[in-house]
PyMOL CGO cylinders between C-alpha atoms (Angstrom):
from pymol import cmd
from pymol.cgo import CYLINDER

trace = [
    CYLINDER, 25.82, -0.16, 5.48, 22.33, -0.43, 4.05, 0.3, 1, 1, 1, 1, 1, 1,
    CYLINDER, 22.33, -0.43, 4.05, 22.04, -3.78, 1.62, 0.3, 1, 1, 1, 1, 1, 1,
    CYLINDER, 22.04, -3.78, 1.62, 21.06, -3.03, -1.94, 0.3, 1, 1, 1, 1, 1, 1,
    CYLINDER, 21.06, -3.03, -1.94, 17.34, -3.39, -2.99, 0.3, 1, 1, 1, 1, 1, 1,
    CYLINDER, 17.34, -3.39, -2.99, 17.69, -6.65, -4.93, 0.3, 1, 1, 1, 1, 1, 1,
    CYLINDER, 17.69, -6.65, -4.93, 19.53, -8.39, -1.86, 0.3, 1, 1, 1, 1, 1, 1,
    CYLINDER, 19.53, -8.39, -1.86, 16.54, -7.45, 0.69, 0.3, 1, 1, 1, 1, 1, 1,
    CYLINDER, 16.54, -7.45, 0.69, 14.53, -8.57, -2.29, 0.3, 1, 1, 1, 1, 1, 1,
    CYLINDER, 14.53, -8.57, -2.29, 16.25, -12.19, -2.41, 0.3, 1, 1, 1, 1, 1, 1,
    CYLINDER, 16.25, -12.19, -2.41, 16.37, -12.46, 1.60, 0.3, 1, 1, 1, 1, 1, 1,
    CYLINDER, 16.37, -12.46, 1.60, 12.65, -11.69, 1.76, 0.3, 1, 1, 1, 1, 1, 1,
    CYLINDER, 12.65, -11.69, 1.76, 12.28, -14.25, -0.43, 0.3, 1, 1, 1, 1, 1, 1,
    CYLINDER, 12.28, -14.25, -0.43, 14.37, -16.81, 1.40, 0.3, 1, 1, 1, 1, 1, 1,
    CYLINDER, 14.37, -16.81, 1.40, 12.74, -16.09, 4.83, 0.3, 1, 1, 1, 1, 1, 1,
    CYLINDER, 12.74, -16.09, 4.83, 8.85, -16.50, 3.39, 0.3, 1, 1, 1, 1, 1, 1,
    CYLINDER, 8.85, -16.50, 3.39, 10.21, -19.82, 1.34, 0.3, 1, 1, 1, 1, 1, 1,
    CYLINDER, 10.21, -19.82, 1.34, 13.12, -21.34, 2.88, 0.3, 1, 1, 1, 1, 1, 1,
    CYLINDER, 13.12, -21.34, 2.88, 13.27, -20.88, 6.40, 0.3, 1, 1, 1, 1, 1, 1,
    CYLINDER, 13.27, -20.88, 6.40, 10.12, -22.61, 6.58, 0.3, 1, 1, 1, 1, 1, 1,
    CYLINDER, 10.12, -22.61, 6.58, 11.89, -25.81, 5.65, 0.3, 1, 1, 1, 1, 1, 1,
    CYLINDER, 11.89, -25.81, 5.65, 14.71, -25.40, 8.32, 0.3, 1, 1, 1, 1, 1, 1,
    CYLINDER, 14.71, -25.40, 8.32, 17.29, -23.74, 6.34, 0.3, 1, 1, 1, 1, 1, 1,
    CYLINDER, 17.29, -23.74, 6.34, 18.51, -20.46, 8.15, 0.3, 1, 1, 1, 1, 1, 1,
    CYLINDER, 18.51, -20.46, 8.15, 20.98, -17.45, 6.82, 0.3, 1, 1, 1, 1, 1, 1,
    CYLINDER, 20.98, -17.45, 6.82, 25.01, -17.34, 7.49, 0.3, 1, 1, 1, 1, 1, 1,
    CYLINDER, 25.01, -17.34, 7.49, 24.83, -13.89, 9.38, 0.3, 1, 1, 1, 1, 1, 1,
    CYLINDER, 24.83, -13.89, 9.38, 23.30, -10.92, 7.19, 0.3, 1, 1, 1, 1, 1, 1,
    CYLINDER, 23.30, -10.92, 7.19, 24.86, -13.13, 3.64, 0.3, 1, 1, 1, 1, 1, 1,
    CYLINDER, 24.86, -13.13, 3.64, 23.39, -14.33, 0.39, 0.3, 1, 1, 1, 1, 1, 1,
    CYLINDER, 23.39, -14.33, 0.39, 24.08, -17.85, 1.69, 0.3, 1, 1, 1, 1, 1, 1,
    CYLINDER, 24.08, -17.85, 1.69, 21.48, -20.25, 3.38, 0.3, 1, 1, 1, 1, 1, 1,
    CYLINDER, 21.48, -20.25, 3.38, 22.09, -23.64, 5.08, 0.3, 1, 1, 1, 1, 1, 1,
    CYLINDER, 22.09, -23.64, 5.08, 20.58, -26.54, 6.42, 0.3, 1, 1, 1, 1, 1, 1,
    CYLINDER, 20.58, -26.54, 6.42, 21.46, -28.86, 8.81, 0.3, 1, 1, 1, 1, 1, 1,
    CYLINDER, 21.46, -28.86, 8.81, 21.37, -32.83, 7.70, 0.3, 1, 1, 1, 1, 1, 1,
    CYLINDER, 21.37, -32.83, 7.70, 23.76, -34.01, 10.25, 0.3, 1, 1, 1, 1, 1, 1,
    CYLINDER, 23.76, -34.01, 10.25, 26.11, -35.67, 8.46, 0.3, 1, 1, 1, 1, 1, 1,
    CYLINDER, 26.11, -35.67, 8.46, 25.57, -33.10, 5.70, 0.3, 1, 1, 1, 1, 1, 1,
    CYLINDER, 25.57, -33.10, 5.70, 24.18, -29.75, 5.17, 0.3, 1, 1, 1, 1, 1, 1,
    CYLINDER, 24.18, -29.75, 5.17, 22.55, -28.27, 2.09, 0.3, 1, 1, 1, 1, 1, 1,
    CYLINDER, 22.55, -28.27, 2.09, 23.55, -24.99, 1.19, 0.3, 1, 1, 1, 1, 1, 1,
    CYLINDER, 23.55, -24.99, 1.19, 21.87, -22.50, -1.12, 0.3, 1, 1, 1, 1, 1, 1,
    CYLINDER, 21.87, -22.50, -1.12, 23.55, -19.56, -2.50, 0.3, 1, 1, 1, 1, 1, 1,
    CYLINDER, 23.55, -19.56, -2.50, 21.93, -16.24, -4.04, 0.3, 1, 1, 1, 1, 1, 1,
    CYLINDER, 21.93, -16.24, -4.04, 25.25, -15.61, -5.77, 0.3, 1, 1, 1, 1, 1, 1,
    CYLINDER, 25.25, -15.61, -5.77, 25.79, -12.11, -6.88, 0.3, 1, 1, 1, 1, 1, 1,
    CYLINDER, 25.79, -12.11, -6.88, 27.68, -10.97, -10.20, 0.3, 1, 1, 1, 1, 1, 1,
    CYLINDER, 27.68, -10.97, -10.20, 30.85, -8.42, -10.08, 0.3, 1, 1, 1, 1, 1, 1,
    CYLINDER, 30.85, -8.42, -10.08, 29.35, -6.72, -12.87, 0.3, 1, 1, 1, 1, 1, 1,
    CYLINDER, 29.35, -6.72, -12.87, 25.28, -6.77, -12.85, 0.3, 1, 1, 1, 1, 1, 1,
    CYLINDER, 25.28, -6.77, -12.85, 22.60, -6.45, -9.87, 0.3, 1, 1, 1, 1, 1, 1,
    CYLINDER, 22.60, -6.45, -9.87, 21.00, -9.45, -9.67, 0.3, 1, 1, 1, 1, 1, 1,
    CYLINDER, 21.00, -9.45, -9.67, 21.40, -13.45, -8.80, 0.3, 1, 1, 1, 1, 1, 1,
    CYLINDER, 21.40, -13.45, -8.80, 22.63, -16.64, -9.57, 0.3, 1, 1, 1, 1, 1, 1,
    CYLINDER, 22.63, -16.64, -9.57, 21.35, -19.70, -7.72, 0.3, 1, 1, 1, 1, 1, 1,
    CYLINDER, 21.35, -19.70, -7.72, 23.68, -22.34, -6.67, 0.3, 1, 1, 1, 1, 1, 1,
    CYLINDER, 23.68, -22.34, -6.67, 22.10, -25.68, -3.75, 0.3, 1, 1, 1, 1, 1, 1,
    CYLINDER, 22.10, -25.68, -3.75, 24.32, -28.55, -3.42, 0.3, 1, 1, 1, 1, 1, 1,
    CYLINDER, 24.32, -28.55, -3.42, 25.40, -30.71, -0.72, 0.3, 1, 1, 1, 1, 1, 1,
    CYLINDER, 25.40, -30.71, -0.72, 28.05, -30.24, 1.63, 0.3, 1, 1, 1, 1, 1, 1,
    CYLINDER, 28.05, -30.24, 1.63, 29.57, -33.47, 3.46, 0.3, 1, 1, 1, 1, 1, 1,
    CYLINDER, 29.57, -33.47, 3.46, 30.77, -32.80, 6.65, 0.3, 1, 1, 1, 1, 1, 1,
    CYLINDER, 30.77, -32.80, 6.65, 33.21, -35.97, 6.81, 0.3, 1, 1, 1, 1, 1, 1,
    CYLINDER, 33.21, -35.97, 6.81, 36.13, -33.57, 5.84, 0.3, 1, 1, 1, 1, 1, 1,
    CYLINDER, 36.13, -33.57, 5.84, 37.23, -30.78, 8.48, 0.3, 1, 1, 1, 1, 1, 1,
    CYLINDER, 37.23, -30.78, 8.48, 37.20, -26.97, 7.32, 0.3, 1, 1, 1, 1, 1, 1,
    CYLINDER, 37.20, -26.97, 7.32, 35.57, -24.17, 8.19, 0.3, 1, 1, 1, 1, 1, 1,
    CYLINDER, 35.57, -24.17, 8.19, 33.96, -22.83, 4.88, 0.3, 1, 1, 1, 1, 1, 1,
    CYLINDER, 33.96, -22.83, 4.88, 30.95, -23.69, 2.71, 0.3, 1, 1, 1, 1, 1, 1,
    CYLINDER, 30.95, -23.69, 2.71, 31.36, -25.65, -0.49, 0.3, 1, 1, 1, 1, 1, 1,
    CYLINDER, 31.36, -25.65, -0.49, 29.22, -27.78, -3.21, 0.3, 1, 1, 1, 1, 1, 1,
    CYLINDER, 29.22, -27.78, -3.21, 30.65, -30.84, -2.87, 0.3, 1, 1, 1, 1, 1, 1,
    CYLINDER, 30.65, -30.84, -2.87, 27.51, -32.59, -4.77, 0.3, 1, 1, 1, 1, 1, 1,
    CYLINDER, 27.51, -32.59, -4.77, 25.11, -29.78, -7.11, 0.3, 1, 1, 1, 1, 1, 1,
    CYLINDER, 25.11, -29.78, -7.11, 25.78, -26.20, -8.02, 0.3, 1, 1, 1, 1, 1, 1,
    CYLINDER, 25.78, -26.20, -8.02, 24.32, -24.25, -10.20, 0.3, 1, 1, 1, 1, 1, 1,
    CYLINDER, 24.32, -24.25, -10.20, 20.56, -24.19, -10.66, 0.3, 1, 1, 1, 1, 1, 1,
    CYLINDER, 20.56, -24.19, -10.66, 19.59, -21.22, -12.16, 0.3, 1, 1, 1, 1, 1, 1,
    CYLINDER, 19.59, -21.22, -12.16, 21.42, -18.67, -14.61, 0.3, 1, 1, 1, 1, 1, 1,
    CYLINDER, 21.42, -18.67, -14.61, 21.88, -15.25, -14.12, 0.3, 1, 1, 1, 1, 1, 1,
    CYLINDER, 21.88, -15.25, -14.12, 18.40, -13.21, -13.04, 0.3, 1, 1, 1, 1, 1, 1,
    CYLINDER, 18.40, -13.21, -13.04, 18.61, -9.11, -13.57, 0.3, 1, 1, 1, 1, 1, 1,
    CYLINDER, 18.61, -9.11, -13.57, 17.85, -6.44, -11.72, 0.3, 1, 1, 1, 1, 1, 1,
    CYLINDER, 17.85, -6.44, -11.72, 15.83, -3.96, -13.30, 0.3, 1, 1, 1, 1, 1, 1,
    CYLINDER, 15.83, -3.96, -13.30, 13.83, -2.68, -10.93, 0.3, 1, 1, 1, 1, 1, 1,
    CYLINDER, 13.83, -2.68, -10.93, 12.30, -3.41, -7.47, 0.3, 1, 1, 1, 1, 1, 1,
    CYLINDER, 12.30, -3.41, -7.47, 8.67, -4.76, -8.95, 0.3, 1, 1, 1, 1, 1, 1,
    CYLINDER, 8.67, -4.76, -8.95, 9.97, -6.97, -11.34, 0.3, 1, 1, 1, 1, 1, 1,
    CYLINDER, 9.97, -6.97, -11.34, 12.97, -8.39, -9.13, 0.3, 1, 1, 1, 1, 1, 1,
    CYLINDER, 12.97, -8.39, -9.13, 10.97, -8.80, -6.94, 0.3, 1, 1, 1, 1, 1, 1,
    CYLINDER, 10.97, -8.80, -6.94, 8.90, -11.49, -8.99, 0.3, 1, 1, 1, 1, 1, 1,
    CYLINDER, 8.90, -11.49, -8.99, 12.20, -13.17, -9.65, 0.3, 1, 1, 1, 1, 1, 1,
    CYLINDER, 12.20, -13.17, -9.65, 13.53, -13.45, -6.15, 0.3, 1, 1, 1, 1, 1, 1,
    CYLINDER, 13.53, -13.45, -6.15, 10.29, -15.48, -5.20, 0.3, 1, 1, 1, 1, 1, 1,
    CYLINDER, 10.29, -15.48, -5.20, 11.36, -17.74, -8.22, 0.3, 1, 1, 1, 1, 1, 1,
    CYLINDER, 11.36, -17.74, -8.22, 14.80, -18.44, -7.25, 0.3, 1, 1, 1, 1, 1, 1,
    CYLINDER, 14.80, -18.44, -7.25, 13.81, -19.06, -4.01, 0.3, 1, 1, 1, 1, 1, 1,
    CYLINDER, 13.81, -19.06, -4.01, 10.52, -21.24, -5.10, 0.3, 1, 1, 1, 1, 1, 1,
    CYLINDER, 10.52, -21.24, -5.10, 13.15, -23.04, -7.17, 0.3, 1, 1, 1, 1, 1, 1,
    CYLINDER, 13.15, -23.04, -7.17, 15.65, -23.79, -4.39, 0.3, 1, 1, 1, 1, 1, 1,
    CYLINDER, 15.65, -23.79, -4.39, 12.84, -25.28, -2.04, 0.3, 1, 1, 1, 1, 1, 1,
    CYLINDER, 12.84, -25.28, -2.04, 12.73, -27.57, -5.11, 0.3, 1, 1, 1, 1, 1, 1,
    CYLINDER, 12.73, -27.57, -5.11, 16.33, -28.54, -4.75, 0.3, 1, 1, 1, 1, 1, 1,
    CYLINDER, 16.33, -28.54, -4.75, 16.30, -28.71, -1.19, 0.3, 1, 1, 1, 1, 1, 1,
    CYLINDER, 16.30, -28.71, -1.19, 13.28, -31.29, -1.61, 0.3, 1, 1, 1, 1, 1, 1,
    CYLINDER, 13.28, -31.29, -1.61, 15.16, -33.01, -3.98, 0.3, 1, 1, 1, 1, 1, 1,
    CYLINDER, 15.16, -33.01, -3.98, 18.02, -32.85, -2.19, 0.3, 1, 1, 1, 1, 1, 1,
    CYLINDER, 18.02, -32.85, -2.19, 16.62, -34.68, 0.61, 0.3, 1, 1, 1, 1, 1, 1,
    CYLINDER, 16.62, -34.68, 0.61, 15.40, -37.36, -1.11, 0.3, 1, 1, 1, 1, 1, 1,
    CYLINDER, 15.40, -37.36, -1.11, 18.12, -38.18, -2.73, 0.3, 1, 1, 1, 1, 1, 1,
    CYLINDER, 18.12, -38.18, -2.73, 20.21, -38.70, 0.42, 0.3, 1, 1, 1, 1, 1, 1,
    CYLINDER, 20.21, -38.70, 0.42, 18.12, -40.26, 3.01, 0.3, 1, 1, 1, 1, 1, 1,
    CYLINDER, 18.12, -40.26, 3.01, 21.29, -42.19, 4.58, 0.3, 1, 1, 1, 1, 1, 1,
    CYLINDER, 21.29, -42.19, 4.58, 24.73, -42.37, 4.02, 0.3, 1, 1, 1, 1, 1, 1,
    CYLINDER, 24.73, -42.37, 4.02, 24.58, -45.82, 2.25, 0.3, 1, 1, 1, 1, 1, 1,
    CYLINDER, 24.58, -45.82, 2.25, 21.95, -44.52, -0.01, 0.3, 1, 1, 1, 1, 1, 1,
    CYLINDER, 21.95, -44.52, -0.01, 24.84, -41.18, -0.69, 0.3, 1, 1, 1, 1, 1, 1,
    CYLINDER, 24.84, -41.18, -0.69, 27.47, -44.50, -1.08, 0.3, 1, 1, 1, 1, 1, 1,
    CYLINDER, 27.47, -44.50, -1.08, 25.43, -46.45, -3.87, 0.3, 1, 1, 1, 1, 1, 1,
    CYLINDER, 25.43, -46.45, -3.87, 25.16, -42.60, -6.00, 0.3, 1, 1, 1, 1, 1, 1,
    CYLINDER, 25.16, -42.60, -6.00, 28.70, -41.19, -5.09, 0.3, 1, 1, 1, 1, 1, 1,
    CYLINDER, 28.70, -41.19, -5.09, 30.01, -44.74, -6.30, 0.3, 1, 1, 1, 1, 1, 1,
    CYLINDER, 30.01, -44.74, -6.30, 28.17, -44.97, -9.44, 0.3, 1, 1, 1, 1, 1, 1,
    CYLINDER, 28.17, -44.97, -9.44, 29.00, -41.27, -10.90, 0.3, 1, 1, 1, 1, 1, 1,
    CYLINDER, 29.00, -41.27, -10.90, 31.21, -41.49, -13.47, 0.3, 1, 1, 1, 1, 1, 1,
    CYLINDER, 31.21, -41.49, -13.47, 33.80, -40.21, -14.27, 0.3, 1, 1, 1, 1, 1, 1,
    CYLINDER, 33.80, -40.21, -14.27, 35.43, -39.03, -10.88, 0.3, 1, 1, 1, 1, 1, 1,
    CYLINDER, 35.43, -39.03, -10.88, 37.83, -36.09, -10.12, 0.3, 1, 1, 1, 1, 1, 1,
    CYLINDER, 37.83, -36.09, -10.12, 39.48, -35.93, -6.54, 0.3, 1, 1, 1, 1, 1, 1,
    CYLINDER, 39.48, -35.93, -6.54, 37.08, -34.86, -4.26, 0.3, 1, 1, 1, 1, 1, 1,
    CYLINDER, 37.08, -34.86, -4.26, 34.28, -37.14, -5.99, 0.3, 1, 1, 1, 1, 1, 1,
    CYLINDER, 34.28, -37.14, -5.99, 36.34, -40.04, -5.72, 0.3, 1, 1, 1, 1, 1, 1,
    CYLINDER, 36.34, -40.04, -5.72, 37.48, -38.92, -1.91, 0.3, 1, 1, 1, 1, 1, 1,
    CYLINDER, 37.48, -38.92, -1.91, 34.08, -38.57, -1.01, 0.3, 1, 1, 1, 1, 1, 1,
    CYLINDER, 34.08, -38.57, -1.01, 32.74, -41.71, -2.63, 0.3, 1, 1, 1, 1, 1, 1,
    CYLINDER, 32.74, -41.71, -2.63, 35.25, -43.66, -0.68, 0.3, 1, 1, 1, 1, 1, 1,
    CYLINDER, 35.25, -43.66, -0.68, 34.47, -42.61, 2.75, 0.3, 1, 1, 1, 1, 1, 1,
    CYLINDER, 34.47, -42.61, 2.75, 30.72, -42.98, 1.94, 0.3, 1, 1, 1, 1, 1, 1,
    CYLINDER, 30.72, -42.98, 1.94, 31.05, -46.66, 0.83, 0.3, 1, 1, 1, 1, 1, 1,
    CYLINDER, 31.05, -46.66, 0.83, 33.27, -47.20, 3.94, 0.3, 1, 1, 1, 1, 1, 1,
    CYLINDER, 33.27, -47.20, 3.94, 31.18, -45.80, 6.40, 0.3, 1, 1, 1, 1, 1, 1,
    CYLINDER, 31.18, -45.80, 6.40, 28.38, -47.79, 4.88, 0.3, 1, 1, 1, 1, 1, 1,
    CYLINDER, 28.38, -47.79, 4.88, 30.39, -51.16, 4.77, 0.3, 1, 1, 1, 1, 1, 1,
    CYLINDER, 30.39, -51.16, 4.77, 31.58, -51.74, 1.98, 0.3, 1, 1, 1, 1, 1, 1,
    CYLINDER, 31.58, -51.74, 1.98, 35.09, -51.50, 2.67, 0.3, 1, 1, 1, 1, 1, 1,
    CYLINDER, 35.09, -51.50, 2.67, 36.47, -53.24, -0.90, 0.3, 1, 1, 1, 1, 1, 1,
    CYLINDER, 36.47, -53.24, -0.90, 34.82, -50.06, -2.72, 0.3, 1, 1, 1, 1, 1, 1,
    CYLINDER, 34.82, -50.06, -2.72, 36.17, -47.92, -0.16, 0.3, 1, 1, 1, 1, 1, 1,
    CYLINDER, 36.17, -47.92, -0.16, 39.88, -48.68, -0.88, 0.3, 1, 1, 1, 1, 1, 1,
    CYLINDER, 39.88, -48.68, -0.88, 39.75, -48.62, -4.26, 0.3, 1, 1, 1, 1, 1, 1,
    CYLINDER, 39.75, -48.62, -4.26, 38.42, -44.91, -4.45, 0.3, 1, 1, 1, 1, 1, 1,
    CYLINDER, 38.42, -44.91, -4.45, 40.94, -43.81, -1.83, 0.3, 1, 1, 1, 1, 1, 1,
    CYLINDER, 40.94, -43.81, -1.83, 43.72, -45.79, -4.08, 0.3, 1, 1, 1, 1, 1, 1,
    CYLINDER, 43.72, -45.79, -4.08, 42.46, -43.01, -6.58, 0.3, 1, 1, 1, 1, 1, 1,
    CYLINDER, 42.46, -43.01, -6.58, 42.74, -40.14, -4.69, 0.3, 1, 1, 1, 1, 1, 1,
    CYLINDER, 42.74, -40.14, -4.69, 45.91, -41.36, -3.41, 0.3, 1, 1, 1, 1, 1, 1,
    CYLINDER, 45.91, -41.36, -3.41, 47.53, -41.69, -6.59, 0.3, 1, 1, 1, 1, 1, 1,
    CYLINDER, 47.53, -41.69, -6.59, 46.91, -38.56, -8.14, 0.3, 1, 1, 1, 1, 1, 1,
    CYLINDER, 46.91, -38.56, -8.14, 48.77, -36.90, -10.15, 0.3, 1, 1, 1, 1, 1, 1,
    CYLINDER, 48.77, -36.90, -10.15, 47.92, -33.65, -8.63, 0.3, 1, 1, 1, 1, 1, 1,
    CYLINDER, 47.92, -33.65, -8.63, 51.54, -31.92, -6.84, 0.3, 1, 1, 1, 1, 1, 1,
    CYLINDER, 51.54, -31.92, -6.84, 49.58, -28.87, -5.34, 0.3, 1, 1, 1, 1, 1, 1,
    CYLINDER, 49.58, -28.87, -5.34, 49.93, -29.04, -1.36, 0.3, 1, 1, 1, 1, 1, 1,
    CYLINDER, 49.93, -29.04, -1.36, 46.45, -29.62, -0.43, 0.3, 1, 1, 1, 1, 1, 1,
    CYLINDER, 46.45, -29.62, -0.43, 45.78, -32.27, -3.27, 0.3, 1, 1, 1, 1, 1, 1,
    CYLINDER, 45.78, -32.27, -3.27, 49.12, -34.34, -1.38, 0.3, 1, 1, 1, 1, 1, 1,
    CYLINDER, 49.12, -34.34, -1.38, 47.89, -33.88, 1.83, 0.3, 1, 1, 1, 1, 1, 1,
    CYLINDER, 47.89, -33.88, 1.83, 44.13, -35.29, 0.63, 0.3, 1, 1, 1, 1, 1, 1,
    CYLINDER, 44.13, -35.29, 0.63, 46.10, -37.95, -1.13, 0.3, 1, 1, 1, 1, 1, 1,
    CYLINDER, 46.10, -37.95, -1.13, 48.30, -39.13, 2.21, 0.3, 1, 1, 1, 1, 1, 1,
    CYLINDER, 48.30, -39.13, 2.21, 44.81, -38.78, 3.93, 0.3, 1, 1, 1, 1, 1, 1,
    CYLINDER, 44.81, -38.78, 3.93, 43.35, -41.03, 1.49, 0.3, 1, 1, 1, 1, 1, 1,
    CYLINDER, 43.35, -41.03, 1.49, 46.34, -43.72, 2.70, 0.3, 1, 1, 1, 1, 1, 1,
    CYLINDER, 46.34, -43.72, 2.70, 45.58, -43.49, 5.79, 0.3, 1, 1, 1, 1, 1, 1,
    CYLINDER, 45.58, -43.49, 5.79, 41.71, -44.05, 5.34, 0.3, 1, 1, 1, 1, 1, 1,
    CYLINDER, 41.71, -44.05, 5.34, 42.49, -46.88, 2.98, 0.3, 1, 1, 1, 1, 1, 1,
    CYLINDER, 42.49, -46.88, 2.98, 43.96, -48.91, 5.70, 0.3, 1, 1, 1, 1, 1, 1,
    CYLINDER, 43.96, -48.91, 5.70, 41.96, -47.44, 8.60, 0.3, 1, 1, 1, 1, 1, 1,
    CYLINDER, 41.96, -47.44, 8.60, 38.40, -49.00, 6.77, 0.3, 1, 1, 1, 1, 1, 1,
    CYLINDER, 38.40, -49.00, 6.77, 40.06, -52.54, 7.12, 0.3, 1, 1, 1, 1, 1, 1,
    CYLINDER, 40.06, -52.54, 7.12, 38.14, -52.36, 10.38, 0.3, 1, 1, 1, 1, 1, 1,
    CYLINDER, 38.14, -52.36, 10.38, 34.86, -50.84, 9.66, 0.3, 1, 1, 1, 1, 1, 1,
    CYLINDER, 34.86, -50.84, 9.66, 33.64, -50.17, 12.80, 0.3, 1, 1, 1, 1, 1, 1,
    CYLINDER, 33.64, -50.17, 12.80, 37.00, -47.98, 13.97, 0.3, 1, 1, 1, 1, 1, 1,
    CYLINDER, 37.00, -47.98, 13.97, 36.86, -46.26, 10.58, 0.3, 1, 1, 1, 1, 1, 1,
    CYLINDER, 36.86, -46.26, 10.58, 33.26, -45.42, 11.26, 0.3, 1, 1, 1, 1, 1, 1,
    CYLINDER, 33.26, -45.42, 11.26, 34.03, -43.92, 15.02, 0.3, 1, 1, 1, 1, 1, 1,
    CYLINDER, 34.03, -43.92, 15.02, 37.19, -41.98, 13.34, 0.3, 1, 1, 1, 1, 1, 1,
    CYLINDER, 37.19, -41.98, 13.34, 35.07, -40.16, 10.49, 0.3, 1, 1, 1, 1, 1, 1,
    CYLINDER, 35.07, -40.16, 10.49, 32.01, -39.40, 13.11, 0.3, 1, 1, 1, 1, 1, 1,
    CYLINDER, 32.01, -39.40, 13.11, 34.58, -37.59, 15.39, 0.3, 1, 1, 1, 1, 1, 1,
    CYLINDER, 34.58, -37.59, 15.39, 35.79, -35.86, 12.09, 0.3, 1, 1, 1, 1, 1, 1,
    CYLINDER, 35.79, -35.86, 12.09, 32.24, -34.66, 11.44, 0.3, 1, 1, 1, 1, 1, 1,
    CYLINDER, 32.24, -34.66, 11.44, 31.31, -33.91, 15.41, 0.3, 1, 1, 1, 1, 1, 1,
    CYLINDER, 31.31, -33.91, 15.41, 34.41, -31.70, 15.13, 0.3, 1, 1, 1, 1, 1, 1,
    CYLINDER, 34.41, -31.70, 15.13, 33.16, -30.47, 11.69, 0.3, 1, 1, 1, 1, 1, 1,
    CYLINDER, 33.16, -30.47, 11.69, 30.11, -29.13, 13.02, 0.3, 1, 1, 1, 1, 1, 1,
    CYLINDER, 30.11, -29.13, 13.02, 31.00, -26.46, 15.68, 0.3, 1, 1, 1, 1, 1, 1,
    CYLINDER, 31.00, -26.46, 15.68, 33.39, -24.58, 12.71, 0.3, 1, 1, 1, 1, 1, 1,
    CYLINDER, 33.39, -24.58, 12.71, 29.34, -23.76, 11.33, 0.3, 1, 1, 1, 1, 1, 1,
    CYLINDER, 29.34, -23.76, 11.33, 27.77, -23.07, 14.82, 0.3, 1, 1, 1, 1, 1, 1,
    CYLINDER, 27.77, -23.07, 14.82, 25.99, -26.61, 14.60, 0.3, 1, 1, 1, 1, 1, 1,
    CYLINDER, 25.99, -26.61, 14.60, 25.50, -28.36, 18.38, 0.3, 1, 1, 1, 1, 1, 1,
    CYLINDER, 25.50, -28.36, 18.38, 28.10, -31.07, 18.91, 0.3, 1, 1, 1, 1, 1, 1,
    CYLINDER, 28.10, -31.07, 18.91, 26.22, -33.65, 20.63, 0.3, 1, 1, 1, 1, 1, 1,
    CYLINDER, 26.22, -33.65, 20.63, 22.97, -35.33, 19.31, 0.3, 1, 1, 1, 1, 1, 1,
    CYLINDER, 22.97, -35.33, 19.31, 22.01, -37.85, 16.79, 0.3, 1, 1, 1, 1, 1, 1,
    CYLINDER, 22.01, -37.85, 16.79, 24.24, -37.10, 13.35, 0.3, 1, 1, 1, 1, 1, 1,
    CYLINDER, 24.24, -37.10, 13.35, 21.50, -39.99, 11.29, 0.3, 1, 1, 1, 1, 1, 1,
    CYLINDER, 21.50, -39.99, 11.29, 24.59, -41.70, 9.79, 0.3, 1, 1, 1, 1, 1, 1,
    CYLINDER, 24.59, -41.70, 9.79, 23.09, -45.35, 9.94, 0.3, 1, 1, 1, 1, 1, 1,
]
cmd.load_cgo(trace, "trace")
């Protein structure tokens, strides 16, 4: 089935502009990815149900929690809703959105140049839903500080949240909060989680993941 004018448009775009910086294209989809190791920043040309056209949504994605789809665990959405009216003036907008995301992918980058630097920012957001607080504490315990740790997963853990997957991150949480008593195991456990993280996106197994 041949793609609509405004997606070619938007993956032209992405190929001149983001490729270039290592990010490559989940299959023939609006959705681009890069591989950080323990982390990957994604970038989505979201479409609309009712318009032609594009939102932008980069973000980071931690890969210390298993599953096999894409999400914006830090970041979302960048840019509003850009129109399609016609192929020349699309055009000029899909080299925008995609200028724009090299921007956040820059950004991005900088902003997470190790896990303990991702620790110090996760832990001083404020204030903190499940996931933020989930994420937070595996950051801080993979980076040593094991105190901080426990009292994020004692968060997640106690929620008040009764939906099945919000229990089963809160007994995870448990289990983390006394597994990061002993740094160094709880630092081999959530490298095997992300080295079994990684093949669920086509990313090589082996190889340097730059957590410390």
């Amino acid at each position: 089935m041949a793609q609509p004018t405004h997606t070619k448009l938007l993956t032209a775009a992405a190929r001149r502009i983001l490729r270039p910086l290592g990010l490559r294209q989940r299959g023939s989809s609006r959705l681009w990815f890069a591989d950080q190791g323990w982390w990957l920043i994604v970038v989505e040309f979201q479409p609309s149900g009712w318009s032609k056209g594009s939102y932008l949504n980069v973000g980071a994605m931690w890969l210390w929690f298993e599953k096999n789809h894409f999400s914006f665990d830090e970041g979302y959405r960048v840019e509003s809703f850009a129109p399609f009216e016609d192929e020349a003036q699309f055009a000029s907008l899909a080299e925008n959105l995609a200028e724009r995301a090299a921007d956040e992918i820059t950004r991005l980058r900088s902003l997470f140049p190790s896990v303990e630097v991702a620790a110090h920012y996760l832990a001083a957001k404020s204030p903190k839903e499940l996931w933020e607080s989930f994420h937070a504490g595996v950051a801080c315990g993979l980076s040593g500080y094991a105190t901080l740790a426990k009292r994020f997963f004692s968060l997640v853990a106690d929620t008040g949240d009764t939906r099945d997957w919000a229990q089963a991150v809160a007994s995870l949480a448990r289990d983390y909060s006394l597994a990061v008593e002993d740094v160094s195991g709880f630092r081999c456990r959530i490298e095997q989680v992300i080295r079994r993280t990684r093949p669920l996106f086509k990313l090589a197994e082996d190889g340097d993941l730059g957590l410390y």
